[in-house]
N, C-alpha and C positions, 0 to 999 in steps of 0.2 A: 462617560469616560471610555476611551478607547486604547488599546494598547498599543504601545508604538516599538514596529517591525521591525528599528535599527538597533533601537535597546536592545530587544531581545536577541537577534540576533549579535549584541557584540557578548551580550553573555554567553550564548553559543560558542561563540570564539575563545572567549575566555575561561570553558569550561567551568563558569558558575551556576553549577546545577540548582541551588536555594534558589537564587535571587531570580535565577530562568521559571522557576516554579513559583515563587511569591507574586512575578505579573501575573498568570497564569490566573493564580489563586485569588489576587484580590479583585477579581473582575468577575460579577455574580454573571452578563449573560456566556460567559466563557465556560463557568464551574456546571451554570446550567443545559448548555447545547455544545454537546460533542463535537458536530460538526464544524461548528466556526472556530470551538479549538483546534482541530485539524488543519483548517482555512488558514488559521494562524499562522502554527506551525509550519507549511506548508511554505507560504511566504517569506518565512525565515530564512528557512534552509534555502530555496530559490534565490536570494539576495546572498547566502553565502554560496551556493553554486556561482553565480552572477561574478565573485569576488575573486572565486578560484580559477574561471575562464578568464578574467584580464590581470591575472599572473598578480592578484593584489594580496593572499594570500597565500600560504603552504598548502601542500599536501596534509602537513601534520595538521594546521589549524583548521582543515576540510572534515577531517579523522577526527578531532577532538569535539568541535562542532554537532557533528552525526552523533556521538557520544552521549552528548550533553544534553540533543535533543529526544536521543532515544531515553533516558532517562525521562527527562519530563511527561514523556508520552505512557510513560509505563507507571509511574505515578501517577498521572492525571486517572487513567483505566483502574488502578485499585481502587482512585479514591472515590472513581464510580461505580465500584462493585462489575466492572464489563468484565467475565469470563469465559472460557471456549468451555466450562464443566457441565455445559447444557447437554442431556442424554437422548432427545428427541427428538431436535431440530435437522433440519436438511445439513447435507456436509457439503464444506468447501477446504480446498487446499490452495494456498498462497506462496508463490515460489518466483525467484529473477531465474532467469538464463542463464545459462552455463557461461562463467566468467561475467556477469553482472553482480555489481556489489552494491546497489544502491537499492536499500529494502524498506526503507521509513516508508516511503508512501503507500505500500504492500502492506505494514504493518498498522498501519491507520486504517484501511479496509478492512484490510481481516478484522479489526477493534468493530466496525461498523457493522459487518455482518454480524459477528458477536451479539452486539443491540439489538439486532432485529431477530434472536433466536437461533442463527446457524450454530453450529460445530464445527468449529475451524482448524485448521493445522496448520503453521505458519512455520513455512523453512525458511523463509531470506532466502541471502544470499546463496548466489552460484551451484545451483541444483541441476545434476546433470539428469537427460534426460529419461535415460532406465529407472531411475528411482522416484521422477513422476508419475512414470507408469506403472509402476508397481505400489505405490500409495493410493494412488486413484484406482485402481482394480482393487485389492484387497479392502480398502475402506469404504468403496462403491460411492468416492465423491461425484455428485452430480454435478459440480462447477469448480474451475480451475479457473485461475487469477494469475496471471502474469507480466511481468514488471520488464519493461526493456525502456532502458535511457542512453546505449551507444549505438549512432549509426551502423558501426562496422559489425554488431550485432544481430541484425536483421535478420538476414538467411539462416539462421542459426532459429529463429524465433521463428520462423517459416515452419521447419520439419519438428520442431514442437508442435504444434498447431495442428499440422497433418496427423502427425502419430495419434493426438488425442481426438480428433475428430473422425477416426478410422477405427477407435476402439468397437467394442462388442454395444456396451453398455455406456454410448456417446456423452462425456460429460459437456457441460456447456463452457465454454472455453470464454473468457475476458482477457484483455490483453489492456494496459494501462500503462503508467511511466512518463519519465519525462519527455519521449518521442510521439509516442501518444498523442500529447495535446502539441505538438510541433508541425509533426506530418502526415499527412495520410497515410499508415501503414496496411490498408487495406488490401493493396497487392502481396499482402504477405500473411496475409490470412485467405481464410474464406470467407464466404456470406453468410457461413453461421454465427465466424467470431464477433461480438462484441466490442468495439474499440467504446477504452471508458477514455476521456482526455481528462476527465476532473473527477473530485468528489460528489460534485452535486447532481451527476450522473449517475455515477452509483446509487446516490442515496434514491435518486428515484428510478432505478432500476430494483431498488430492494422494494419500497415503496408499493410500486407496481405486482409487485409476489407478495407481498404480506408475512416475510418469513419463510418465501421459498412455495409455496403452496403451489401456486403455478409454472414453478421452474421447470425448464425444460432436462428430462432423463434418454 
């Protein structure tokens, strides 16, 4: 049995939080592997992006949508005990771009690092730059995660990049989003950053650290 991506996403639309959460729920390899509920998810929301570019629905039903799935996703993490209350583990911060609102897929990593042990901080949206720098300095995050899905964004995502790869105490910088797996935004980083295009990079980028063990400080 497999869940199908149109259902859920018209619950999405229709802001039926239960019935978005009872697929969810009654599909055991979903309840058992995070990531393909992510994978899920993911695909949803893309197909209501997908709906909102050919003007087939609102603003509002984009807004309600995001809503509906942030719910489920916040649900789905209780009812897997996934918490940032870990006191140990390497830290990471999760943040969109100054005037970026699109944070679900940030907040499905940050969930992921979570699994694998980090302590996370999850701002979302629209995080201007001084107050990255100032979380990551005082909380001595070693990796920073950031979300950009508008082209006219870019240069902006640029002198992020630079500011934190010029710090003291160089955190390692990912950069992910819906442009990401679109275009090579490698001229707008360096060759240290990171470009994640999916999840199943991440997961084997965390994979590969064990929990951060070999991350770069």
């Amino acid at each position: 049995m497999t869940i199908d991506i149109k259902q859920l996403t018209d619950d999405f639309l229709e802001g039926d939080q239960d019935r978005a959460w009872e697929r969810i729920e009654e599909l055991k390899s979903l309840m058992e592997n995070s990531h393909l509920t992510y994978e899920v998810l993911t695909k949803a929301m893309q197909r209501v992006g997908k709906l909102w570019e050919e003007n087939e629905i609102s603003v509002a039903d984009e807004h309600l949508a995001t809503t509906t799935c942030d719910y489920v996703l916040s649900r789905y993490a209780y009812s897997k005990k996934i918490s940032s209350t870990t006191t140990d583990g390497p830290r990471a911060v999760f943040l969109c771009i100054e005037q970026e609102q699109h944070y679900l897929g940030l907040k499905m990593i940050s969930l992921l690092f979570q699994e694998y042990g980090w302590q996370t901080k999850l701002f979302g949206a629209n995080l201007p730059l001084e107050h990255v720098i100032d979380t990551v300095e005082k909380w001595n995050a070693s990796v920073v995660g950031i979300s950009v899905s508008i082209m006219s964004h870019v240069e902006r995502l640029n002198h992020y990049v630079t500011e934190l790869e010029g710090l003291e105490k160089t955190p390692e910088v990912l950069v992910g989003g819906r442009l990401a797996a679109q275009y090579d935004l490698s001229k707008y980083c360096s060759k240290h950053t990171l470009l994640v295009p999916d999840l199943e990079q991440i997961r084997l980028w965390l994979e590969d650290r064990k929990g951060g063990e070999h991350n770069h400080v």
